[in-house]
KOLGUPA-464581 format. One line per 2 residues: number of its first residue (from 1); their letters; for each residue x, y, z of N, C-alpha, C. Coordinates in steps of 0.02 Angstrom, whole numbers. Atoms other than C-alpha are relative to their C-alpha. Example, Ala and Ser with C-alpha at 12.3 -4.5 7.8 and 13.67 -1.06 7.14 Angstrom:
# KOLGUPA-464581
1> AS> 45/-59/0/615/-225/390/45/60/0 ~ -42/-59/-3/684/-53/357/-39/55/37
# end
This chain:
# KOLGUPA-464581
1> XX> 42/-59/0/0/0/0/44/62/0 ~ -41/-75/-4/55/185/-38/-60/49/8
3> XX> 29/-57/21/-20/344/-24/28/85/-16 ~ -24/-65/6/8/518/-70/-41/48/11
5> XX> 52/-58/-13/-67/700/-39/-30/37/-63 ~ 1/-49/54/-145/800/-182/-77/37/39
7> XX> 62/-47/-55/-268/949/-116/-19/-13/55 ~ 6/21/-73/-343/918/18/-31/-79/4
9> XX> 16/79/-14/-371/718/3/52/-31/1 ~ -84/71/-2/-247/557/46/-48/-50/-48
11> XX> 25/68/58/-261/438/-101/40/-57/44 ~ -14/68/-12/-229/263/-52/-17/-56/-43
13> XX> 9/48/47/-182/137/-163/27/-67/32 ~ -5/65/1/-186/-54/-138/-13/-6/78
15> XX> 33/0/-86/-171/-116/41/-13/-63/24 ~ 11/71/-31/-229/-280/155/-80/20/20
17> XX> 73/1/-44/-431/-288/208/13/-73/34 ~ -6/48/-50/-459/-380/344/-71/-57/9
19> XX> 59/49/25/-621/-456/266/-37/-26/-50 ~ -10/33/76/-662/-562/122/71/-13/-42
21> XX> -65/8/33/-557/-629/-13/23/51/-46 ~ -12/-66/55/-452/-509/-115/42/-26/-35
23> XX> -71/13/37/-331/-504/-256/75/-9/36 ~ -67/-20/-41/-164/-534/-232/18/72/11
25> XX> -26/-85/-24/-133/-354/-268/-49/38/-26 ~ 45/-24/1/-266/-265/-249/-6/84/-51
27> XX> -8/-41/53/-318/-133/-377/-29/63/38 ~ 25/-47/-31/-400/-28/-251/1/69/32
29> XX> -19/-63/-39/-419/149/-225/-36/35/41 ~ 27/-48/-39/-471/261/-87/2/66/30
31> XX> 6/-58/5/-500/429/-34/-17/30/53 ~ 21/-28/-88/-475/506/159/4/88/-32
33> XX> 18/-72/-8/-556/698/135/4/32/65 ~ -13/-37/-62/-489/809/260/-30/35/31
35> XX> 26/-59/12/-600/951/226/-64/-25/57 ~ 77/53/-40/-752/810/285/21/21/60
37> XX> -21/9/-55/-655/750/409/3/42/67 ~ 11/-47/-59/-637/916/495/-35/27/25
39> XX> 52/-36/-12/-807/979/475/-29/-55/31 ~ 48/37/-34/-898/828/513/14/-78/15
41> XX> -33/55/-22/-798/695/590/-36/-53/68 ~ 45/38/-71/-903/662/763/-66/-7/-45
43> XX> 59/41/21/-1055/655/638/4/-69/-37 ~ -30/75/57/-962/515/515/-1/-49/41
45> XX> -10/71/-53/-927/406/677/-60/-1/25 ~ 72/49/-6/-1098/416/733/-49/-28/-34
47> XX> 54/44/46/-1178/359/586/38/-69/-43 ~ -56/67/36/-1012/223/559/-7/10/-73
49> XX> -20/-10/84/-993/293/394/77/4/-16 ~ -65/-3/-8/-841/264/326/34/34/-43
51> XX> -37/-49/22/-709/382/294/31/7/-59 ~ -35/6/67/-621/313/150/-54/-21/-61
53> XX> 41/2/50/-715/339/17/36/-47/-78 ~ -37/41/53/-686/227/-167/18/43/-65
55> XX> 0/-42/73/-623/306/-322/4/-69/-57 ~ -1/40/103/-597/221/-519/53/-43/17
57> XX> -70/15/-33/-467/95/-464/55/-15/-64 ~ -54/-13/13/-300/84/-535/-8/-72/-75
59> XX> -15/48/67/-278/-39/-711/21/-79/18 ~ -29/74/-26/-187/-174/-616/10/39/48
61> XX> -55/4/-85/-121/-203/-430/63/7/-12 ~ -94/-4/-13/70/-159/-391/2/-39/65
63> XX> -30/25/-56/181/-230/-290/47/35/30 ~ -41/-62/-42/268/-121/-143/-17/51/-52
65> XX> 19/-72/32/187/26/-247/32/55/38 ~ -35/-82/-34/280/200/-243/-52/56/-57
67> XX> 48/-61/59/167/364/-295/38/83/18 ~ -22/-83/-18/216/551/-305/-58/46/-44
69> XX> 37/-65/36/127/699/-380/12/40/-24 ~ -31/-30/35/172/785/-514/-65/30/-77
71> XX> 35/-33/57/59/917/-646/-81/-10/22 ~ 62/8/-16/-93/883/-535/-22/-78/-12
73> XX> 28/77/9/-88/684/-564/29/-29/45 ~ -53/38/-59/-34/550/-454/6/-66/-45
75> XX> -49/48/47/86/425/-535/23/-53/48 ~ -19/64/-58/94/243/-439/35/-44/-56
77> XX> -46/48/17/230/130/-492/21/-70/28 ~ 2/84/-28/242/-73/-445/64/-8/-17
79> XX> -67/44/2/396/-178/-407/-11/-55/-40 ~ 0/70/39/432/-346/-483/28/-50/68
81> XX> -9/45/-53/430/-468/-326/-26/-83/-34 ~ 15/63/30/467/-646/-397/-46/-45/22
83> XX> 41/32/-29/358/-729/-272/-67/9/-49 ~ 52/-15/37/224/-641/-391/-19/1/-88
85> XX> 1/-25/65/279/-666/-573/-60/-49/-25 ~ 44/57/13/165/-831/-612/-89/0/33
87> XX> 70/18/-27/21/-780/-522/-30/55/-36 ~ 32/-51/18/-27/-593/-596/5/-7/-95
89> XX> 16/-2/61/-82/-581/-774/-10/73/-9 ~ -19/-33/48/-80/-435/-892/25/81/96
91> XX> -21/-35/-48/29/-330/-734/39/69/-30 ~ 0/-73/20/39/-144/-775/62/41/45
93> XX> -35/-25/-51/177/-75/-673/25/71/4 ~ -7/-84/-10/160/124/-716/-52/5/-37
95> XX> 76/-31/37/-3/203/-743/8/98/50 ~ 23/-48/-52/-62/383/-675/-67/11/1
97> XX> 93/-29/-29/-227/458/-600/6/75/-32 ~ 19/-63/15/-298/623/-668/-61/1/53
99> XX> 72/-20/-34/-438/678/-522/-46/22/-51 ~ 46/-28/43/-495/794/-642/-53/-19/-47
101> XX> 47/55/50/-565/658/-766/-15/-44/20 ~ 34/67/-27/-573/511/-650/23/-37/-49
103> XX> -58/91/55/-453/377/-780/39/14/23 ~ -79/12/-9/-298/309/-768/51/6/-92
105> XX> -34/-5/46/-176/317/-907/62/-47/1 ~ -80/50/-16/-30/183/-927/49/19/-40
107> XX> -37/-20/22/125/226/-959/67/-41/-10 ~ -19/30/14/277/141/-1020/59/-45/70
109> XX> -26/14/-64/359/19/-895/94/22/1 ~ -79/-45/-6/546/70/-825/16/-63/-35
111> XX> -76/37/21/712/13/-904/27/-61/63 ~ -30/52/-53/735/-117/-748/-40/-64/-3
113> XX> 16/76/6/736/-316/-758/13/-35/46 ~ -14/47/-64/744/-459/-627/-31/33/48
115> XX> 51/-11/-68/686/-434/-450/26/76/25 ~ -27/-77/-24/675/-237/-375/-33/12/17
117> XX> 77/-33/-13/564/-127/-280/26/64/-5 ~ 6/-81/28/559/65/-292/17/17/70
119> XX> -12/-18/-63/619/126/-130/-1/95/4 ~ -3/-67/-3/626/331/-158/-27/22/-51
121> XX> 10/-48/62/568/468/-279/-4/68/30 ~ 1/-104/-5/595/678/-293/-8/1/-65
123> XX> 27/-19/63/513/768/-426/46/72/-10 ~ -46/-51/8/635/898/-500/5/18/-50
125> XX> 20/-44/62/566/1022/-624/-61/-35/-42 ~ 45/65/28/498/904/-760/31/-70/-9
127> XX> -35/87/-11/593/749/-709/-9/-16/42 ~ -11/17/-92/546/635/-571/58/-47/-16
129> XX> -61/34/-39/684/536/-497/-9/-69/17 ~ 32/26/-46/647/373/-442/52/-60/4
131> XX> -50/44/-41/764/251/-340/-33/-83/4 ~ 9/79/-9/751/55/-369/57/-32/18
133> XX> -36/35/-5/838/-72/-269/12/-76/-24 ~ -15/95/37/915/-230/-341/64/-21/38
135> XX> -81/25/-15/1099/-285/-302/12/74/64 ~ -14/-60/-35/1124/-114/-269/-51/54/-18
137> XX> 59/-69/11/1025/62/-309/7/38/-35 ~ 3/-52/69/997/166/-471/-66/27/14
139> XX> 42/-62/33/928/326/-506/-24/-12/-78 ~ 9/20/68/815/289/-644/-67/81/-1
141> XX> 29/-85/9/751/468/-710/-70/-7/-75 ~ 45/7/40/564/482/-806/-21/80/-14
143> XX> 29/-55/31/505/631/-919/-53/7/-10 ~ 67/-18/3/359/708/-878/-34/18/-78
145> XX> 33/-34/60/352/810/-1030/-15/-41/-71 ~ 9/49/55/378/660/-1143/-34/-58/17
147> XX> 7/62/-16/314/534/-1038/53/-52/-23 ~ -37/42/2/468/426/-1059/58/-3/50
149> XX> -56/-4/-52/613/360/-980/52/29/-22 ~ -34/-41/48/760/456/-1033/52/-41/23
151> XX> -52/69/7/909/348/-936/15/7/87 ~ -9/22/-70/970/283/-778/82/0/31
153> XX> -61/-11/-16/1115/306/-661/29/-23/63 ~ -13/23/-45/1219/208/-556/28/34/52
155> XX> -26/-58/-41/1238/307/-401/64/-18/40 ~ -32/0/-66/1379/321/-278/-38/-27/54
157> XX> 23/28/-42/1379/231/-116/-54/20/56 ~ 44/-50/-39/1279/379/-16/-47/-9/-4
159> XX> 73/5/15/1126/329/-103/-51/-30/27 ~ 19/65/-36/1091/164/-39/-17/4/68
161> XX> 14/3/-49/1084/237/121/-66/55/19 ~ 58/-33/1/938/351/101/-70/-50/-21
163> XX> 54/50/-12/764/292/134/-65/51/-4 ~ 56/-18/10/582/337/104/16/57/-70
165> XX> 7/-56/38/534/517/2/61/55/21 ~ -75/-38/-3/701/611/-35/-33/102/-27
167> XX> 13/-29/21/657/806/-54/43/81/-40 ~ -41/-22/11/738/913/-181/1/81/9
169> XX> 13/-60/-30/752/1083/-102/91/55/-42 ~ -67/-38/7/898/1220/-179/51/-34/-25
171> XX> -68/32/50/1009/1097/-301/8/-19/71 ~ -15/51/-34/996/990/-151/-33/-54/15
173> XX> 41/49/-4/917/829/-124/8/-7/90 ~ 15/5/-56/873/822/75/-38/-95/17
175> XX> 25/96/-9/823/629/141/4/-26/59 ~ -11/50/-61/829/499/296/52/-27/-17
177> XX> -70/25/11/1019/453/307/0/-55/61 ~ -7/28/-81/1026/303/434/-73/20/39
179> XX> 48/-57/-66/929/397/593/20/55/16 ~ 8/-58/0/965/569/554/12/28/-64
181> XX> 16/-28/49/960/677/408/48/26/-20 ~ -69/-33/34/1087/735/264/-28/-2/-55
183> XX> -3/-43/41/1094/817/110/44/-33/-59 ~ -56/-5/70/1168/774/-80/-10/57/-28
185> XX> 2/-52/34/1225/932/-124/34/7/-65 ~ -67/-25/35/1321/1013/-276/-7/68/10
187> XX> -2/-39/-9/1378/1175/-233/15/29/-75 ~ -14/-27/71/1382/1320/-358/67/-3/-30
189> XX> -79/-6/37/1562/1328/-393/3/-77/-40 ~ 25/28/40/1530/1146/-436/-46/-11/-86
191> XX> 58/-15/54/1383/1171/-549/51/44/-60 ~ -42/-34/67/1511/1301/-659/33/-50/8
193> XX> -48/44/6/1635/1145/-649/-27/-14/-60 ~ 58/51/31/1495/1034/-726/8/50/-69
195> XX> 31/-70/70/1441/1192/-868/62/-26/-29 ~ -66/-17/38/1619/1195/-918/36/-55/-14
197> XX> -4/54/4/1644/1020/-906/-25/-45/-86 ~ 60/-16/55/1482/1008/-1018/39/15/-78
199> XX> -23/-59/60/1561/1145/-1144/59/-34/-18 ~ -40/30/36/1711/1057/-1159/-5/-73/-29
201> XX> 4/71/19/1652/882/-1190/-32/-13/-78 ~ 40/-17/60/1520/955/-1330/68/17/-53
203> XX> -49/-19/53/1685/1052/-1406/31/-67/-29 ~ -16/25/12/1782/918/-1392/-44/-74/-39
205> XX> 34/58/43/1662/781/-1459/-23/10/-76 ~ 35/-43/70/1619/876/-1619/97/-23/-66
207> XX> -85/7/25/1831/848/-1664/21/-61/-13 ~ -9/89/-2/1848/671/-1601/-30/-35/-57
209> XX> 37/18/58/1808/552/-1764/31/-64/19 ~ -20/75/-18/1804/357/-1735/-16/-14/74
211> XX> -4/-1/-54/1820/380/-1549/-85/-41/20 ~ 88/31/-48/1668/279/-1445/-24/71/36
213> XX> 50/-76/-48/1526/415/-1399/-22/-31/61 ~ 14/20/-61/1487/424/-1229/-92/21/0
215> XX> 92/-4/12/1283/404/-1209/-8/43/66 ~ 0/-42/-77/1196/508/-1067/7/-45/65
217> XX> 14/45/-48/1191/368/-967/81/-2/40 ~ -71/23/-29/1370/356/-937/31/79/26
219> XX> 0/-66/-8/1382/561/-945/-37/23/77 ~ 30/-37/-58/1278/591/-804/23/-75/71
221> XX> -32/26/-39/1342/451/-699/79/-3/22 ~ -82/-27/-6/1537/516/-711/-22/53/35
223> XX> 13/-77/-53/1454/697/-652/-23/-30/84 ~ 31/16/-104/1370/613/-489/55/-38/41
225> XX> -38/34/-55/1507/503/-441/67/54/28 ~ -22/-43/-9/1604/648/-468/2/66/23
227> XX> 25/-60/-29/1526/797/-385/-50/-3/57 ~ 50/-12/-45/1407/730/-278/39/-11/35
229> XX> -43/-8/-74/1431/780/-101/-40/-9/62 ~ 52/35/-53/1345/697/57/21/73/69
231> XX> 37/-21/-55/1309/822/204/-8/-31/73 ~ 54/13/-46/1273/769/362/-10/51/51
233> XX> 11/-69/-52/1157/892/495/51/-6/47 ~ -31/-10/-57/1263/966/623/-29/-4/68
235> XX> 57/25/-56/1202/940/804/13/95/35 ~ -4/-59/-58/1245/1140/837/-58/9/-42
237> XX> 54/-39/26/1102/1263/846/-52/-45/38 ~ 57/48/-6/992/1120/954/-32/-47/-50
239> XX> 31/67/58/995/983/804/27/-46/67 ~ -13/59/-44/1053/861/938/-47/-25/25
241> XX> 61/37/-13/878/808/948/-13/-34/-41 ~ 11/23/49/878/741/799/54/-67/19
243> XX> -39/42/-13/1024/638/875/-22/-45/75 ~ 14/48/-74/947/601/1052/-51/-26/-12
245> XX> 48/45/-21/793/522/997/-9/-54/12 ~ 6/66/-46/750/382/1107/11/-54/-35
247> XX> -3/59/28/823/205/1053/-78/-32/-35 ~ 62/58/7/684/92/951/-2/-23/-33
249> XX> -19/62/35/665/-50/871/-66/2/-47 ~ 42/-18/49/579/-78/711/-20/44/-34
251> XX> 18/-61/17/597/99/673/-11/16/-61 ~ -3/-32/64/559/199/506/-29/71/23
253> XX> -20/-87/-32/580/396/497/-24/34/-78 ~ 18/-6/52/526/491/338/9/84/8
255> XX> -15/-47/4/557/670/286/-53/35/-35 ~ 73/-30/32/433/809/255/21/84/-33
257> XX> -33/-57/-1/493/997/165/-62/39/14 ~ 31/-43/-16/382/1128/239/-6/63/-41
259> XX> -5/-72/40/425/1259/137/30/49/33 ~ -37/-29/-16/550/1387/140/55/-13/32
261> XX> -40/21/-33/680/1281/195/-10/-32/64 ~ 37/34/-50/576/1211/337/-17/-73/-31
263> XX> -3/73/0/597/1018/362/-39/-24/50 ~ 27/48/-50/493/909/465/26/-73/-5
265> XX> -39/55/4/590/752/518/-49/-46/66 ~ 35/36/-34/480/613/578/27/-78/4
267> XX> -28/69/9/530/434/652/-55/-35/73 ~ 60/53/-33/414/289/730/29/-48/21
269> XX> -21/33/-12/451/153/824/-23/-61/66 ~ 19/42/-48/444/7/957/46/24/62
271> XX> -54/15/-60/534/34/1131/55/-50/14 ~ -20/36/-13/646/-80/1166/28/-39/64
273> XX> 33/1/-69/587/-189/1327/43/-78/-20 ~ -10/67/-1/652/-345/1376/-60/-35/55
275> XX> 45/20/-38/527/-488/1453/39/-34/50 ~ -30/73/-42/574/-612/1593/-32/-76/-38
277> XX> 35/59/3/461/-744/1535/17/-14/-87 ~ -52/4/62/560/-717/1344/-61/0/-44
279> XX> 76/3/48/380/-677/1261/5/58/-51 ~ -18/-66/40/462/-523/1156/-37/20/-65
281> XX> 28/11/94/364/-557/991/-64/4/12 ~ 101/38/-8/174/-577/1072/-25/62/-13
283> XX> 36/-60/9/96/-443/991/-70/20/46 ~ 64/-32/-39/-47/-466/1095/26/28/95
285> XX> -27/-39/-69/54/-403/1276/-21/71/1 ~ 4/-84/-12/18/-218/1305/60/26/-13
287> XX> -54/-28/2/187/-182/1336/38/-10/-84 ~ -4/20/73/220/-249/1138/-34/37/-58
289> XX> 43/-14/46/86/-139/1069/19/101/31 ~ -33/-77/-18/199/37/1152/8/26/-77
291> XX> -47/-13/63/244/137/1007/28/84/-3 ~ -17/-75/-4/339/311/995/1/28/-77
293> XX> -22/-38/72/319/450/869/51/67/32 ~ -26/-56/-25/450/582/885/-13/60/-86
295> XX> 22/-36/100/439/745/747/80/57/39 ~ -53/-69/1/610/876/733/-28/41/-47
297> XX> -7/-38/49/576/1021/664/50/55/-23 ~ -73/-57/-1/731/1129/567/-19/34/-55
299> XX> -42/-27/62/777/1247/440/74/1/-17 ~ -54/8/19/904/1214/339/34/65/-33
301> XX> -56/-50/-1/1050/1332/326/40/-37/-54 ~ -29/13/39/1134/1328/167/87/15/-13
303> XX> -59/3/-8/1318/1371/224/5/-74/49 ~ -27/65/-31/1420/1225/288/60/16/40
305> XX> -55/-3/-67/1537/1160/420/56/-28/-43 ~ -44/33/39/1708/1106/364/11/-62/32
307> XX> 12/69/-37/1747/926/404/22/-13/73 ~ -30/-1/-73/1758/869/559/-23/-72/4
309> XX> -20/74/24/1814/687/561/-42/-31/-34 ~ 2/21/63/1805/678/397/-59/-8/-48
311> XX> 78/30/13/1618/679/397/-1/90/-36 ~ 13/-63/13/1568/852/300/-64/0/31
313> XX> 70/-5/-22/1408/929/373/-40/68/0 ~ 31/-37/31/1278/1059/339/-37/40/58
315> XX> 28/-27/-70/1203/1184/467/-64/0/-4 ~ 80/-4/1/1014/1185/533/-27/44/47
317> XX> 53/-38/-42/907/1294/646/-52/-38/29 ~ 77/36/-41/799/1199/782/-50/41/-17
319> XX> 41/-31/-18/644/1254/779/-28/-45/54 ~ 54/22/-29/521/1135/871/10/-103/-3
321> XX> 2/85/0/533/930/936/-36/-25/67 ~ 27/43/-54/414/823/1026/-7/-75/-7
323> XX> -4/71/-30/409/647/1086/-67/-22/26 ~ 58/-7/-12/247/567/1098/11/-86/6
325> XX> -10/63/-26/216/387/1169/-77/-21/-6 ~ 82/13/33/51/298/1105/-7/-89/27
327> XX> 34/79/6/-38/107/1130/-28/-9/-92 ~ 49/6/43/-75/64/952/-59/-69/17
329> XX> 72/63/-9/-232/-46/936/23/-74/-68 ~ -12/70/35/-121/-189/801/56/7/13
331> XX> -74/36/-19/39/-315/814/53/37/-35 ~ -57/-25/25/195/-284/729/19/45/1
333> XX> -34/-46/14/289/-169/664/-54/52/-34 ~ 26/-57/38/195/4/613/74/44/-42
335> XX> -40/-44/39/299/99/473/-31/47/-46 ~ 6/-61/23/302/273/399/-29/-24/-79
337> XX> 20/12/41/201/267/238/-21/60/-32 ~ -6/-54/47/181/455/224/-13/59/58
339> XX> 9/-56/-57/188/621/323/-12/40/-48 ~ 19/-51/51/93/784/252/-21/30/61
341> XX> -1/-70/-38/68/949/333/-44/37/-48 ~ 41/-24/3/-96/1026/330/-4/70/22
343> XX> 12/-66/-15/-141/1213/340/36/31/34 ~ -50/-44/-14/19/1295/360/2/80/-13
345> XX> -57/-1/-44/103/1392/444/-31/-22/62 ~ 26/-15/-68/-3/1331/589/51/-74/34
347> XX> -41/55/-27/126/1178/594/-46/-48/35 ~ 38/36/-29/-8/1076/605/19/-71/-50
349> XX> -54/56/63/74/894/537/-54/-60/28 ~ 39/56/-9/-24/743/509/31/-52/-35
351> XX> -43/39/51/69/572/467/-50/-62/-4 ~ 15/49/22/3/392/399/38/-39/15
353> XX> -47/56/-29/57/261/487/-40/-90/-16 ~ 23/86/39/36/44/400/15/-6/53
# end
């Protein structure tokens, strides 16, 4: 299951019901209205009406589906999980939604083969971004304006360690590093490297005759291994909250840009309790069903620190962090599936928690 924000509704695509039989991957879409929700939320629960409303559903089911939003549509993308190749028939694995018309549209599937799931995406200008893992992790880049794929790029090792929705703020890509937050930047002096880089490769390729041409694919993967530059937040200024939050197990953390350089940094998790009686797994205990949300909130400061062992790192501005300790009402593991921030500036943040 994924969802994403567009106006004021959470789309939700695919998912587990907990009654009757369903597809393996369910084609299903739904529709939490906020607007309802806020006006008439104590009337919805007393007449058990339910909140998620159905829309036109999706062409086919995905697997580990990733969606973003881009030109007013929302664009869901499916993995290829082998457990599932023999069972799904005609499997669609990029379509988008138009609200406006209520269809879907399918669009051509990515350049990636064998087993992978989609683990990230940033939308940047008219290119989204979107991160599949296999062995290892490529940037595989899709054109809005053409609807196609244009080419893919094997990233540096930095990549692999970023997780959920990466957001690209100021020729920087911002993300979940580990359990705290960093930055792939290229600085401007960079960026004229690159131009002039550029300018000489065009001169020079126009001269060269016989020589093997280099495709973009190989062009834009020499610039990233070569210029990109990892970040990590500094703990001055009160970021060291971002560093003290409470040990927990099973965690996932997800990144939100507020606007104007305002980040919301959110991470979920289990406590970590030991039993006497060695029952650690019984989802049905109380003490098993604890769960913490913590939220940092910073602005990011676009001067930097110089290294300091060896780590480069990027300055931030606390603003605001709380720690909140909950009973959910199911077993396992709950993970981040999407954080969105409603009617700002009142810093009023609402996240989605599977």
């Amino acid at each position: 299951m994924c969802c994403v924000h567009l106006r004021h509704e959470l789309y939700f695509f695919g998912g587990k019901f907990m009654n009757g039989t369903r597809n393996v991957l369910p084609r299903d879409v739904h529709v939490f209205n906020l607007t309802l929700y806020h006006k008439c939320s104590h009337l919805l629960c007393r007449m058990k009406e339910n909140m998620l409303l159905p829309r036109t559903p999706m062409c086919s089911g995905k697997a580990s589906p990733l969606a973003f939003v881009a030109d007013e549509k929302i664009y869901v993308i499916g993995s290829n999980l082998e457990e599932l190749e023999d069972k799904i028939l005609d499997y669609f694995e990029f379509e988008y939604y138009d609200p406006r018309y209520n269809f879907w549209v399918l669009l051509p599937n990515p350049p990636i083969w064998g087993r992978y799931e989609w683990v990230g995406t940033a939308v940047v200008g008219r290119e989204a971004f979107l991160v599949g893992m296999q062995e290892q992790r490529h940037v595989y880049c899709f054109n809005l304006e053409k609807q196609q794929w244009t080419y893919r790029v094997s990233n540096d090792s930095h990549l692999r360690n970023f997780t959920g929705k990466t957001e690209f703020v100021g020729n920087n890509l911002y993300g979940c590093y580990h359990n705290t937050v960093a930055k792939l930047a290229v600085t401007d002096e960079e960026l004229r490297k690159i131009d002039l880089w550029c300018q000489e490769e065009e001169e020079g390729g126009e001269e060269e005759e016989g020589g093997e041409e280099e495709d973009e694919f190989q062009k834009v993967a020499r610039l990233l291994s070569k210029y990109n530059r990892l970040r990590m937040v500094s703990k001055e200024k009160g970021m060291d909250a971002i560093y003290n939050v409470p040990r927990q197990l099973g965690s996932s953390s997800t990144l939100l840009h507020l606007g104007s350089d305002y980040f919301c940094y959110v991470r979920t998790g289990k406590p970590p309790q030991i039993h006497d009686d060695g029952a650690d797994d019984d989802d049905d205990l109380p003490s098993n069903r604890i769960r913490f949300i913590s939220i940092v909130i910073f602005r990011a400061d676009p001067r930097e620190i110089n290294e300091e062992n060896s780590a480069k790192l990027f300055r931030a501005q606390y603003v605001y962090s709380k720690h909140y300790t909950f009973h959910s009402r199911f077993g396992g593991d709950d993970f981040i599936k999407g954080c969105y921030a409603f009617g700002l500036p009142g810093w009023i943040l609402e996240a989605t928690v599977d």
